[in-house]
KOLLUM-744709 format. One record per residue (C-alpha): residue number from 1; x, y, z. Coordinates in Angstrom, 2 decimals. Each point is the difference from the previous one (the first is absolute). Example, Ala and Ser with C-alpha at 12.3 -4.5 7.8 and 13.67 -1.06 7.14 Angstrom:
BEGIN
+-----+---------+---------+---------+
: num :      c1 :      c2 :      c3 :
+-----+---------+---------+---------+
:   1 :   12.30 :   -4.50 :    7.80 :
:   2 :    1.37 :    3.44 :   -0.66 :
+-----+---------+---------+---------+
This chain:
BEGIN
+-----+---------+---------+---------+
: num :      c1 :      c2 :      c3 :
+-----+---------+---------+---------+
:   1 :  -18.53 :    2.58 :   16.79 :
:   2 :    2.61 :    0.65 :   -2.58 :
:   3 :    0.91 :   -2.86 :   -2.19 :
:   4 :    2.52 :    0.45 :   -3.26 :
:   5 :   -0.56 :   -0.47 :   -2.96 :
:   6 :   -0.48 :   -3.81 :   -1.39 :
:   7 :   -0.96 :    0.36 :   -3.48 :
:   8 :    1.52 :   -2.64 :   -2.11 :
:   9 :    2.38 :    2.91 :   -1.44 :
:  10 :    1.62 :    0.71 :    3.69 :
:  11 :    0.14 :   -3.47 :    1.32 :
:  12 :    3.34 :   -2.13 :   -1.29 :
:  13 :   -1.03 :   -3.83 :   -0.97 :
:  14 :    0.63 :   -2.49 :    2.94 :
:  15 :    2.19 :   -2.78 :   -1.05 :
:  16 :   -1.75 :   -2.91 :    1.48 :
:  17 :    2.34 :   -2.74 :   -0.88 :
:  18 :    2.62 :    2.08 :    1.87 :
:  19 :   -2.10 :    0.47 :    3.05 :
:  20 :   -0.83 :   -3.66 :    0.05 :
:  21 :    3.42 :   -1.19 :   -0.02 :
:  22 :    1.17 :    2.68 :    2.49 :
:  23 :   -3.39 :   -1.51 :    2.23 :
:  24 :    1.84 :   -3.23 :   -0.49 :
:  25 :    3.29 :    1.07 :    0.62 :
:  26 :   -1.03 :    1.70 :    3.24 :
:  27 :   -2.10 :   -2.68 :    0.91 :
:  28 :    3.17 :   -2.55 :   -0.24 :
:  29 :    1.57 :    1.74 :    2.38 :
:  30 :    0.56 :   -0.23 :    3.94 :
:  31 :   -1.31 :    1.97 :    3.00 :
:  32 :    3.42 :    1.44 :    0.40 :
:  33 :    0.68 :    0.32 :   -3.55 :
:  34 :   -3.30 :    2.02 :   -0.24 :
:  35 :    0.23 :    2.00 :    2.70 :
:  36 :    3.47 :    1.05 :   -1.51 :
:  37 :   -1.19 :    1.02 :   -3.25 :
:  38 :   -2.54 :    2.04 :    1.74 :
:  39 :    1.96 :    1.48 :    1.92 :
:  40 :    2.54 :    1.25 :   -2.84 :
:  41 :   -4.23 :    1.37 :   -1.75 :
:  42 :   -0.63 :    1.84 :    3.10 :
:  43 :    3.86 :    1.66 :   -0.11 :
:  44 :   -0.69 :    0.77 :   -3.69 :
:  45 :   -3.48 :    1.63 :    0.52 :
:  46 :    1.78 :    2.00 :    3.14 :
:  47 :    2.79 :    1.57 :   -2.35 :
:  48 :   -2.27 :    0.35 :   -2.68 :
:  49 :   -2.86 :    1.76 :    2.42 :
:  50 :    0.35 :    3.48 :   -1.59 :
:  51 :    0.16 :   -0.72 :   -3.55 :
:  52 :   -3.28 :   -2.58 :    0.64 :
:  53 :   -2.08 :    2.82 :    2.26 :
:  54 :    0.86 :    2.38 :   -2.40 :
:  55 :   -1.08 :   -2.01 :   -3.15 :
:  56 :   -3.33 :   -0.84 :    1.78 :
:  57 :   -0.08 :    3.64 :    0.60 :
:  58 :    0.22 :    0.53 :   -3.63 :
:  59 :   -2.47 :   -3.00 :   -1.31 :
:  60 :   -3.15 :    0.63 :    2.52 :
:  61 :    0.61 :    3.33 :    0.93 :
:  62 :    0.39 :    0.23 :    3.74 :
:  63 :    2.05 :    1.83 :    2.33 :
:  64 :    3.07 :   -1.70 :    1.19 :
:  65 :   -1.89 :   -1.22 :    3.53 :
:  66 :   -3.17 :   -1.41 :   -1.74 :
:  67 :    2.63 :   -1.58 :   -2.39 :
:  68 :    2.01 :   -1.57 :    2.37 :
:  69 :   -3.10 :   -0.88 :    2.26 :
:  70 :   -2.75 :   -1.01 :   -1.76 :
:  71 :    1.87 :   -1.34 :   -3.32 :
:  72 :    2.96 :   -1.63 :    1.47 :
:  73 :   -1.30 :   -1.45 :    3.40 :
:  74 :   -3.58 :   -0.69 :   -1.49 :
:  75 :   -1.95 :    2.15 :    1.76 :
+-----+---------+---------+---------+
């Protein structure tokens, strides 16, 4: 299976502290309060579909289905 590219070079640095917090953050938060903030994720992934399948399409080098299949859903 087709994987991209994770030499050091291609992969940006992950700003632990930053995820932490947000961990915290999220973590602080209530059911509803979660579920809202998911919600407005999942509207931002829909919009953005094309530009994301497209830029998968571009980093592992698969069609548009396997793209949107196997790299988006986890297939």
């Amino acid at each position: 299976m087709g994987h991209a590219d994770t030499s050091a070079s291609k992969v940006p640095p992950i700003d632990f502290d930053e995820a932490h917090a947000a961990f915290i953050a999220h973590a602080n938060l209530s059911t509803h309060e979660r579920f809202v903030e998911l919600s407005k994720l999942k509207q931002t992934i829909l919009v953005s579909r094309k530009m994301i399948i497209e830029h998968v399409m571009k980093e592992v080098g698969k069609c548009r289905t396997d793209a949107l299949i196997a790299e988006m859903h986890g297939i």
